[in-house]
N, C-alpha and C positions, 0 to 999 in steps of 0.2 A: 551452568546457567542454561534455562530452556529457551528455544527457540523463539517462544512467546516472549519470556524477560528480556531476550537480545534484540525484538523490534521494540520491545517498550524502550528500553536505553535509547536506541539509534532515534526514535521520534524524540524522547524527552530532550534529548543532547542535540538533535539535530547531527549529526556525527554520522554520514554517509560511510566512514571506515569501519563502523560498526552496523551498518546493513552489506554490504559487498561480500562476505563472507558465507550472510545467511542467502544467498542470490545463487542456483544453480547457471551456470556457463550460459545455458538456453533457453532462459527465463524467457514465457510471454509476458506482455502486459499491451491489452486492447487487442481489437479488433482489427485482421487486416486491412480494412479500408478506412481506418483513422486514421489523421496525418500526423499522429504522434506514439504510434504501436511502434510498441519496443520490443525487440528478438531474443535479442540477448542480454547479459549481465550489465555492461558497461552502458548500451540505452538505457536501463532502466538506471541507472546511477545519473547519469547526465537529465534525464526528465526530473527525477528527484531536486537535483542540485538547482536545476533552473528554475525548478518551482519556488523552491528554499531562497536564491538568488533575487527571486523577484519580489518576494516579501509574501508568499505565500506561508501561512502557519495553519499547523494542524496539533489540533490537540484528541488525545485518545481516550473517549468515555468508555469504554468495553475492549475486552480484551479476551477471546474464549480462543480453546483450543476443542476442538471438533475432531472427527471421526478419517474428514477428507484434510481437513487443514486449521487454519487458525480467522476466525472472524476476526476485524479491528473495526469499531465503530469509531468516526470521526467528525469531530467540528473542525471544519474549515473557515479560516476567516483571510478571504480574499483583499487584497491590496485596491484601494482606489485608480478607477479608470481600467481594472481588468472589468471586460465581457461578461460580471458573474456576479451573483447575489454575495452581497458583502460577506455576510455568515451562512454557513447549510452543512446540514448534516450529510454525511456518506459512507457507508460500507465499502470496505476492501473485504476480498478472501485470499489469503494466500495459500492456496494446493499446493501440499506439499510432495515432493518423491526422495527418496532415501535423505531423509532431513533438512533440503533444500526447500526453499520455496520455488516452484518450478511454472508458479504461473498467478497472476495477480489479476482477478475480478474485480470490477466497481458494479456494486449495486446502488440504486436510492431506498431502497427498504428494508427490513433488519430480516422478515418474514424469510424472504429468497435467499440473503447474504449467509441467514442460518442453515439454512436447508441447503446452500450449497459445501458449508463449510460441515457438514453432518452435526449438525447439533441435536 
């Protein structure tokens, strides 16, 4: 199974033991000065789960794999009483290094998210 089919599972199933694997040890994810940038493997597993835990659901329209990594196009549909439009769309990229995902992008537009993932 490709890298691409194993984030689809881990989103369809919601099944964080089926994304940990595709997570290189020193995964980023954000920017250093968010207060929720993740370093490594186990951050970004814990951001996931809390997301998941809060009743956050993401569903995956697009799924390409690029040149640098893998676009994942998503509807988000935020839980009542989060800070956030109930539904909206988002780009992730996930760059990849020796088959790992070694660092996870958020864009708002598909334009950038594609050109970052070499489409």
């Amino acid at each position: 199974m490709s890298v691409t089919e194993q984030i689809r599972a881990a989103f369809e199933t919601k099944d964080l033991t089926l994304l940990a694997p595709l997570l290189a040890e020193d995964v980023r994810w954000g920017d250093g000065d968010q207060p929720r940038a993740c370093r490594n493997r186990q951050q970004v597993l814990d951001t996931f789960g809390g997301l998941l835990g809060s009743g956050v659901e993401g569903e995956i329209t697009e799924l390409a794999q690029g040149d640098h990594g893998i676009l994942c196009a998503l509807t988000v549909h935020w839980p009542e009483g989060m800070d956030r439009p109930r539904h909206g769309q988002l780009w992730q990229v996930y760059l990849l290094r020796a088959g790992l995902i070694a660092e996870i992008r958020r864009f708002d537009d598909r334009p950038n998210a594609a050109e970052a993932a070499g489409l």
